[in-house]
Structure formats: C-alpha cells, structure tokens
ZAVEX-208660 format. One record per residue (C-alpha): residue number from 1; residue in three letters; x, y, z. Coordinates in steps of 0.2 Angstrom, whole numbers. Example, Ala and Ser with C-alpha at 12.3 -4.5 7.8 and 13.67 -1.06 7.14 Angstrom:
2
<bakol><i>1</i><aa>ALA</aa><east>62</east><north>-22</north><up>39</up></bakol>
<bakol><i>2</i><aa>SER</aa><east>68</east><north>-5</north><up>36</up></bakol>
END
This chain:
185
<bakol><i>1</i><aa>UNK</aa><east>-61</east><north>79</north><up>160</up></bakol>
<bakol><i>2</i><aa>UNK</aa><east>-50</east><north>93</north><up>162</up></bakol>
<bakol><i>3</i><aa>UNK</aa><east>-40</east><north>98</north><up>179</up></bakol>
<bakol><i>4</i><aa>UNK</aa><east>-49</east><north>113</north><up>183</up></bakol>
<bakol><i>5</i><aa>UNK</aa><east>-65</east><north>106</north><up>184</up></bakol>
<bakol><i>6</i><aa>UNK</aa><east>-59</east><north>92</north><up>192</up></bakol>
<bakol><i>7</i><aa>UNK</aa><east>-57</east><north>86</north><up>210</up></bakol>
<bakol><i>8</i><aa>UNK</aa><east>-43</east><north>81</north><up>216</up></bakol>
<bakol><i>9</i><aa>UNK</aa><east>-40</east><north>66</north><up>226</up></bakol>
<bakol><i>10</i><aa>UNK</aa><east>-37</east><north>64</north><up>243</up></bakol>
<bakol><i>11</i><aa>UNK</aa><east>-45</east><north>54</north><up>255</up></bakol>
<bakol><i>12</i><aa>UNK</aa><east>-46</east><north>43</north><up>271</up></bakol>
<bakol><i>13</i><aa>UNK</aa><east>-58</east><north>29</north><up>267</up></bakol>
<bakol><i>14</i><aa>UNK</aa><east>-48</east><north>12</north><up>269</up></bakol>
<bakol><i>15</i><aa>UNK</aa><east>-58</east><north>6</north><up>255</up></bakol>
<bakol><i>16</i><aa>UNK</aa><east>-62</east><north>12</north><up>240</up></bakol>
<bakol><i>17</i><aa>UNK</aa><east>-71</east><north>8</north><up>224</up></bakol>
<bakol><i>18</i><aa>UNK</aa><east>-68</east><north>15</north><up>207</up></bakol>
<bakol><i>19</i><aa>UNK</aa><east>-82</east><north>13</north><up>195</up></bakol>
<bakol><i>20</i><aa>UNK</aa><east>-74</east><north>21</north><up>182</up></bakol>
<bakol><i>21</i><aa>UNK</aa><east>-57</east><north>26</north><up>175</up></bakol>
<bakol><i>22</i><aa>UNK</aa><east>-54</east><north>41</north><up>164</up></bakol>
<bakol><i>23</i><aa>UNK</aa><east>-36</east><north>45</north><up>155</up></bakol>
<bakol><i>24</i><aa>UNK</aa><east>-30</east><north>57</north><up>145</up></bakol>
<bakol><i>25</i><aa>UNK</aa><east>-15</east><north>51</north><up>134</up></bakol>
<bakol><i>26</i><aa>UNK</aa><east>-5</east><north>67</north><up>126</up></bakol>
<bakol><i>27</i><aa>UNK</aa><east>8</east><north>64</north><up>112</up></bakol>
<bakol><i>28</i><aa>UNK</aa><east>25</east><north>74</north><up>112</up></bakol>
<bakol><i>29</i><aa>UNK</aa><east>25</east><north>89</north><up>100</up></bakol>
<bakol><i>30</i><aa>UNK</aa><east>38</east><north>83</north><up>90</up></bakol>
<bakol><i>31</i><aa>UNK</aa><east>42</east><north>73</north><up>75</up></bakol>
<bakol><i>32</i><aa>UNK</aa><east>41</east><north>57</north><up>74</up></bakol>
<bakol><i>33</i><aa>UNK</aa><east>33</east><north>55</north><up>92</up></bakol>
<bakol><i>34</i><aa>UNK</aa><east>17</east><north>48</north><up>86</up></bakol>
<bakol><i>35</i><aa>UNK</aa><east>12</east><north>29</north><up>81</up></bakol>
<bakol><i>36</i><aa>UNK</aa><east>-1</east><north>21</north><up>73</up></bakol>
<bakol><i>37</i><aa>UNK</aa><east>3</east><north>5</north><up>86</up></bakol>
<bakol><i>38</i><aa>UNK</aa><east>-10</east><north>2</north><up>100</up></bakol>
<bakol><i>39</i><aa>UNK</aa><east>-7</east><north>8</north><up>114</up></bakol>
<bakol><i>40</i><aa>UNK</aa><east>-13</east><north>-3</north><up>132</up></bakol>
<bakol><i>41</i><aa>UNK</aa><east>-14</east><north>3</north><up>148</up></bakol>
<bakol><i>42</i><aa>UNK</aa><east>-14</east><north>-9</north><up>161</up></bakol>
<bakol><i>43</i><aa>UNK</aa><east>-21</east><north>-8</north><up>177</up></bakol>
<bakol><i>44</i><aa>UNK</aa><east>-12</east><north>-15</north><up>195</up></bakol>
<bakol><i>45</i><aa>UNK</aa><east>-17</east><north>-15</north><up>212</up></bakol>
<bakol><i>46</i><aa>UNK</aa><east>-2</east><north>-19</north><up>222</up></bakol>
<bakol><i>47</i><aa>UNK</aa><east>7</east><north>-27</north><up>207</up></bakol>
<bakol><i>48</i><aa>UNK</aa><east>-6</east><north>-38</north><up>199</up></bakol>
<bakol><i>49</i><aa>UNK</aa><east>-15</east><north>-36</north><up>185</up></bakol>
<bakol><i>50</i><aa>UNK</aa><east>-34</east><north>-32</north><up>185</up></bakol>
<bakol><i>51</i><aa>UNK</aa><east>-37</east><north>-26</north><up>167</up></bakol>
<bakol><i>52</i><aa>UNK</aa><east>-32</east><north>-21</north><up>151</up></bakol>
<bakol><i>53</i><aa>UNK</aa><east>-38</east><north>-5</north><up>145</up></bakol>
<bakol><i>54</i><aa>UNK</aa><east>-35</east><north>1</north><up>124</up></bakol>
<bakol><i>55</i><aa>UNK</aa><east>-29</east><north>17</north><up>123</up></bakol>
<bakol><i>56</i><aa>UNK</aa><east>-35</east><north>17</north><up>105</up></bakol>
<bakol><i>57</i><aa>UNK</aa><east>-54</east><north>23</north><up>95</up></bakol>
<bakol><i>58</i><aa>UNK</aa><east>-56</east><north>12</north><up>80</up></bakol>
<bakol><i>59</i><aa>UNK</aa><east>-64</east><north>28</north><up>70</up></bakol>
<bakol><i>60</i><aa>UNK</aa><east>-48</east><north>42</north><up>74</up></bakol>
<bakol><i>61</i><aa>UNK</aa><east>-30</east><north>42</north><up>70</up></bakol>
<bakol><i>62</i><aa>UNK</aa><east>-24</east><north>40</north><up>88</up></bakol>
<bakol><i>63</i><aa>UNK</aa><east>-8</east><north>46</north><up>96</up></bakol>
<bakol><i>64</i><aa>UNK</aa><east>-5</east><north>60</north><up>81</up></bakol>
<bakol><i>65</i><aa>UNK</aa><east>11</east><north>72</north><up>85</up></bakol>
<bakol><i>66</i><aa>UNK</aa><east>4</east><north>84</north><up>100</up></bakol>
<bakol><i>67</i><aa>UNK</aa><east>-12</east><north>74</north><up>101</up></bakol>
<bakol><i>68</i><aa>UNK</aa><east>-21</east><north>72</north><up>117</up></bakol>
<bakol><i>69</i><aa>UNK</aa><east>-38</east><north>63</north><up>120</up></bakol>
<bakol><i>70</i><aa>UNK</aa><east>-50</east><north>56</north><up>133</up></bakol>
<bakol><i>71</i><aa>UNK</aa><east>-52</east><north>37</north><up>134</up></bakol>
<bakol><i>72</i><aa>UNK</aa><east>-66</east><north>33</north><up>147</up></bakol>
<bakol><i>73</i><aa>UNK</aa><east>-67</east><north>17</north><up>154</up></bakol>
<bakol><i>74</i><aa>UNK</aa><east>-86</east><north>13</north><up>164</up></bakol>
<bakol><i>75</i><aa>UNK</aa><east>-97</east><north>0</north><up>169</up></bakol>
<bakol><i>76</i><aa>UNK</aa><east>-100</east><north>-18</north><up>172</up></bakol>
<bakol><i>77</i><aa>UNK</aa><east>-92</east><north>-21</north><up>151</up></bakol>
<bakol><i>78</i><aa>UNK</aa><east>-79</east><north>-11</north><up>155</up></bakol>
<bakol><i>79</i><aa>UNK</aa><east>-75</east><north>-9</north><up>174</up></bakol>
<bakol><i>80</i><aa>UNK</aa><east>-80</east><north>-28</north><up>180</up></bakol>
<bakol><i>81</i><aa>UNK</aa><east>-80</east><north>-30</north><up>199</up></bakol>
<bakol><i>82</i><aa>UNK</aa><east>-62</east><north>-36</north><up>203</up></bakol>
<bakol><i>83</i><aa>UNK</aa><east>-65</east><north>-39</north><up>224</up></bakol>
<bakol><i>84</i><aa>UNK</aa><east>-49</east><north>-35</north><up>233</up></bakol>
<bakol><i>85</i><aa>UNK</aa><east>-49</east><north>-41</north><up>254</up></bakol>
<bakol><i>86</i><aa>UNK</aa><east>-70</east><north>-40</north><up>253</up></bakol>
<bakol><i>87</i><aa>UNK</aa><east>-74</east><north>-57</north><up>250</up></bakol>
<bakol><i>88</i><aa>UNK</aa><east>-86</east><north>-63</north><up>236</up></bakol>
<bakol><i>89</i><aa>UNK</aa><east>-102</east><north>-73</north><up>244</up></bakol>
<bakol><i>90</i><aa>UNK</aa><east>-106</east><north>-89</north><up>239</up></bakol>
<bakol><i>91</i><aa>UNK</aa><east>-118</east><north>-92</north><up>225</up></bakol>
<bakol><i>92</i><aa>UNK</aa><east>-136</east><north>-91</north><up>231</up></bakol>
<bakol><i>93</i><aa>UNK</aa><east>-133</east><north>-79</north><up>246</up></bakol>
<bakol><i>94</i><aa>UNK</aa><east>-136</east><north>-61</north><up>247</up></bakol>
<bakol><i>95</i><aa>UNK</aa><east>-138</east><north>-47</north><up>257</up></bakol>
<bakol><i>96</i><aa>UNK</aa><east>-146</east><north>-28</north><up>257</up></bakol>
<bakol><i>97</i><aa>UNK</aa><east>-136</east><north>-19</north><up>255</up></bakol>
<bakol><i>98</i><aa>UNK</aa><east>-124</east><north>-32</north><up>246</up></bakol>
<bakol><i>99</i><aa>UNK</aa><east>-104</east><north>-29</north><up>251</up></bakol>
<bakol><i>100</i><aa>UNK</aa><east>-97</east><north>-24</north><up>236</up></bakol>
<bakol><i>101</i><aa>UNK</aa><east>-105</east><north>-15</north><up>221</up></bakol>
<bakol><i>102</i><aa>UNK</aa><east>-110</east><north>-24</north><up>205</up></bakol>
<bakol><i>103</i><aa>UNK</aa><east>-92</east><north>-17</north><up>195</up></bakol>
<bakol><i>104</i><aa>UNK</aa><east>-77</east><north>-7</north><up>198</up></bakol>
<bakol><i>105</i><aa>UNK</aa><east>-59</east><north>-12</north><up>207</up></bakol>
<bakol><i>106</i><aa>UNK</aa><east>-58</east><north>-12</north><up>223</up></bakol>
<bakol><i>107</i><aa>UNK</aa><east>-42</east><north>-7</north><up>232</up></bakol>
<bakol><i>108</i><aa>UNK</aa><east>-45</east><north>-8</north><up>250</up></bakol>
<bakol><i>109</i><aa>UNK</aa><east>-30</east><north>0</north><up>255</up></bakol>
<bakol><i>110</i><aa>UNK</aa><east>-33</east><north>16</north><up>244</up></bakol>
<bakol><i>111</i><aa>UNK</aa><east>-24</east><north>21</north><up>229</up></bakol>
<bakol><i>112</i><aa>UNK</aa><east>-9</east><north>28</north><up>234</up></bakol>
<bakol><i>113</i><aa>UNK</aa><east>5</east><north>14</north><up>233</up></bakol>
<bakol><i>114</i><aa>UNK</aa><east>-7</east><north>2</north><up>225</up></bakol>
<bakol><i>115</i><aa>UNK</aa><east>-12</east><north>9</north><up>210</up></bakol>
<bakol><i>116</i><aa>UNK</aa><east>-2</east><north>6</north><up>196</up></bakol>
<bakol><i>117</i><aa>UNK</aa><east>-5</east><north>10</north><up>177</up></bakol>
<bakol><i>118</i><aa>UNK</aa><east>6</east><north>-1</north><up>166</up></bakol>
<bakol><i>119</i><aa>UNK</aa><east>8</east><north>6</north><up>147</up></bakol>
<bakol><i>120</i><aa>UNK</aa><east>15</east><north>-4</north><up>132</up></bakol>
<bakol><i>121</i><aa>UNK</aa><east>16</east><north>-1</north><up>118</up></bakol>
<bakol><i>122</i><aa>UNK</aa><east>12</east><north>-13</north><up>102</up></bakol>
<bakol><i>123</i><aa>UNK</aa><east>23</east><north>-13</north><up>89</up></bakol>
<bakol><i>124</i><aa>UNK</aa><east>39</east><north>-5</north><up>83</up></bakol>
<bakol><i>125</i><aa>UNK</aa><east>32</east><north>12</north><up>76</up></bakol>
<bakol><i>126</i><aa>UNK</aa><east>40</east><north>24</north><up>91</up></bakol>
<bakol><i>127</i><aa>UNK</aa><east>29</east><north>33</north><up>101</up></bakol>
<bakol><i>128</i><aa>UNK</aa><east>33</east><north>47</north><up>114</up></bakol>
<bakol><i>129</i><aa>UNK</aa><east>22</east><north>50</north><up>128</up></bakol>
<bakol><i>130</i><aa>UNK</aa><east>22</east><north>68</north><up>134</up></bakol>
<bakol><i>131</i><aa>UNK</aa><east>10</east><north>65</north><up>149</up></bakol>
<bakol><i>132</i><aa>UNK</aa><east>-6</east><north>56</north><up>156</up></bakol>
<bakol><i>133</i><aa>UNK</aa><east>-18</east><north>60</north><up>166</up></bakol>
<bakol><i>134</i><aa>UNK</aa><east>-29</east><north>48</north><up>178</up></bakol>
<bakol><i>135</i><aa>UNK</aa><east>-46</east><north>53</north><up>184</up></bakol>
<bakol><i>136</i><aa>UNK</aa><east>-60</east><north>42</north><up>193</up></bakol>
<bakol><i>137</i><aa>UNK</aa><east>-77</east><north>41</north><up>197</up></bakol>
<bakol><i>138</i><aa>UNK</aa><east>-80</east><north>31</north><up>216</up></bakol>
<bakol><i>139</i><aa>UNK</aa><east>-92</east><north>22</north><up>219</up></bakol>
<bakol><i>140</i><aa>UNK</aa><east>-99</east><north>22</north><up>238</up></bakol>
<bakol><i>141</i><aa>UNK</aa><east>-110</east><north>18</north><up>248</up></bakol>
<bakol><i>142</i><aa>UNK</aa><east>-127</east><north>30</north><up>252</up></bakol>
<bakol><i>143</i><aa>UNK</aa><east>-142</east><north>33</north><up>259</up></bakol>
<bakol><i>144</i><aa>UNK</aa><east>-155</east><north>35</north><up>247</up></bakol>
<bakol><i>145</i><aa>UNK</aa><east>-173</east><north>41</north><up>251</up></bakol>
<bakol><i>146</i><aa>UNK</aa><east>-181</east><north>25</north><up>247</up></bakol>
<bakol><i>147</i><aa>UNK</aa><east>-175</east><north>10</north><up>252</up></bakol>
<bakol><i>148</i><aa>UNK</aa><east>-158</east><north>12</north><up>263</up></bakol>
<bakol><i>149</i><aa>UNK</aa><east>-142</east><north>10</north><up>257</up></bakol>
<bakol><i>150</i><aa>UNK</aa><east>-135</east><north>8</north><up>239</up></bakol>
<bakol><i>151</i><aa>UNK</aa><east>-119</east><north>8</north><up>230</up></bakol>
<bakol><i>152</i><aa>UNK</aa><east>-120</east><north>25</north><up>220</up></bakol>
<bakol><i>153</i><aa>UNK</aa><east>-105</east><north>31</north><up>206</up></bakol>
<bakol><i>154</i><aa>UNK</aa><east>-98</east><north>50</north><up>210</up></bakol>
<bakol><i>155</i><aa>UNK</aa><east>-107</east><north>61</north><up>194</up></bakol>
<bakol><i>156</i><aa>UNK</aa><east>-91</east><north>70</north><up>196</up></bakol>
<bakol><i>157</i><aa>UNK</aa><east>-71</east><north>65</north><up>189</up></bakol>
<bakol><i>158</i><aa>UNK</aa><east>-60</east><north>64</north><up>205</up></bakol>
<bakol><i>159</i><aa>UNK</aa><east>-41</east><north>70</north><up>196</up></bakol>
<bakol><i>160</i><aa>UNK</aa><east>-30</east><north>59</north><up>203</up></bakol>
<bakol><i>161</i><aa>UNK</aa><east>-14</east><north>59</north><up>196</up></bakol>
<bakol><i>162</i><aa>UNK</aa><east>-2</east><north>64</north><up>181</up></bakol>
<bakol><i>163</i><aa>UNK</aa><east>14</east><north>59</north><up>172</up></bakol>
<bakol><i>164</i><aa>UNK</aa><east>24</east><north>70</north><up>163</up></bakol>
<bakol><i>165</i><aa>UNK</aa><east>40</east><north>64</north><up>160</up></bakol>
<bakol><i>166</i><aa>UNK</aa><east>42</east><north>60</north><up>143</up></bakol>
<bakol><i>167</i><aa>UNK</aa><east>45</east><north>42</north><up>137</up></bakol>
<bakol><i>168</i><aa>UNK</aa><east>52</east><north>36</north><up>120</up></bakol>
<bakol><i>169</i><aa>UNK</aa><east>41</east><north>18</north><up>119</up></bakol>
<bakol><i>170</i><aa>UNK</aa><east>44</east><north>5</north><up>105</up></bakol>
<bakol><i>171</i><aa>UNK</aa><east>46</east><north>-14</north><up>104</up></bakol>
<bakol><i>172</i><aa>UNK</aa><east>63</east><north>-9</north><up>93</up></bakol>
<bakol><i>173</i><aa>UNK</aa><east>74</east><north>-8</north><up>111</up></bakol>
<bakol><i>174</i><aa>UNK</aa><east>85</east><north>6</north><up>99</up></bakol>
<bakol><i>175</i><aa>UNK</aa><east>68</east><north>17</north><up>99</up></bakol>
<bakol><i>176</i><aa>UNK</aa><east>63</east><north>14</north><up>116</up></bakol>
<bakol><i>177</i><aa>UNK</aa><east>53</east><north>3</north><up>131</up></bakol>
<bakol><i>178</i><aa>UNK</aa><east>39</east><north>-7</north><up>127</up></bakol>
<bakol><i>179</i><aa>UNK</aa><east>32</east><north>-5</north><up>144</up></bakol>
<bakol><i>180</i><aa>UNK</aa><east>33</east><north>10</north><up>155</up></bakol>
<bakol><i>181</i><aa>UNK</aa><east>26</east><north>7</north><up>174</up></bakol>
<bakol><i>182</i><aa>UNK</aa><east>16</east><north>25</north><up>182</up></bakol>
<bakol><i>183</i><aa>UNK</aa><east>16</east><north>22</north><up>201</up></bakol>
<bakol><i>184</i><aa>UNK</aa><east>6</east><north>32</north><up>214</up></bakol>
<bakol><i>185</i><aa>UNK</aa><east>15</east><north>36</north><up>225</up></bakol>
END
C-alpha cells in the first residue's frame, strides 16, 4: 500500500461496502516515541463502534522510533458483515443476488462524515503517532460472465485518507491521551 500506487477515493455511490481495511501506522522519529503497548484502532460508522482492529504483529517489535507498517484487515474473520440501513433477511430466505455481501461494513451514506477510526492506546508506555494512513478494498456489485451478478472486492487499495498531526498517547494523562478520534471529513 503506498500512495502512488494507490487510488484515491472519491465517489458518488450512496452505498458502499468495504471488504477490507488497510492502515499504515508511522511512529514519530524521536526519542521516546515508541511503545511496546498495543495499539487498537477502532472502527465508527456514524459514531458506533463496528470493530476493533490491533495495530500489533505478535512476531515484530511494533511501533519502534520512526517505524511504519502495514496492518491489513480482510475477510469474513476479520471484516464480518456489519449491515448498516440494508436490512438482514430472515433466516431461511434468500435471493440471487443476495443484498448485501458475505463480510465488510456497510456505510450507506458513504465514508465521508461516517467513517471514524478510534485509536487507544494500552498502557502507560508513551507512544507518538506521526501519521496514519487508511486504504480500502470495495466490494460491489457486478456482472460476471456466468451467472449474473455477484458481490466482487476491488484487486486494487482505494487510499482514502491520512492523519498527520502528531499525537503524544498514553494512559499516564502527564504523557498523553489514551484515545485519539481520526474523522473524515
């Protein structure tokens, strides 16, 4: 994922699925501005929580001084359908193709003033955020050859958005905030 091989986002469609959610957390290049405290991002539609993402890989040192890395989010595990105005159908019923893929959030207003990520921090070991960046892979519906319509995720990143402004975070309120709201506006 990197912005100059990226798309970047805008559009017109009133709803909108995403099937999955890429972010690039970058440390501040200077001392004391990494932690070895997990990191969550939290993910809002219009203010309500849909899921929790970790910001964290079991097998690296994450959020080193001037670090940056990838943390992608996809599929049914990750990305579970969260309907937003499409209702569900009842149990037993069905129809080709169904209304709503099998995963991803759907934000049926679009993204812009709906989508929120939510970052806190977990512990009191200070961590600085230099920026994130938010990319997305839609899932729509399209034709296919063979039978009609199906719900299909993009092969390519969608850049959305990024946060630079630099943020002291910690549960020690002397360090910093634990949470720190990034709105699209």
């Amino acid at each position: 994922m990197k912005k100059e091989h990226a798309h970047f986002y805008y559009s017109q469609e009133a709803i909108m699925w995403i099937g999955s959610i890429g972010l690039v957390a970058a440390t501040k290049n200077v001392a004391n501005a990494g932690t070895d405290n997990l990191i969550q991002a939290t993910v809002l539609r219009n203010g309500t929580p849909i899921r929790v993402l970790n910001l964290d890989y079991a097998e690296l040192d994450d959020h080193e001084i001037g670090d940056d890395r990838s943390y992608v989010y996809s599929g049914p595990a990750k990305l579970p359908r969260r309907n937003d105005l499409t209702p569900v159908l009842p149990p037993g019923i069905g129809t080709i193709p169904m209304p709503y893929p099998g995963y991803g959030f759907e934000f049926s207003q679009g993204l812009s003033g709906h989508l929120q990520i939510q970052l806190r921090i977990n512990g009191d070991d200070m961590w600085i955020k230099d920026s994130i960046d938010l990319y997305v892979k839609l899932i729509r519906l399209r034709a296919n050859w063979y039978d009609g319509l199906n719900w299909i995720e993009d092969q390519e990143w969608t850049y959305i958005a990024s946060w630079n402004q630099d943020v002291p975070m910690s549960t020690d309120a002397d360090e910093g905030v634990t949470t720190w709201t990034l709105n699209l506006a």
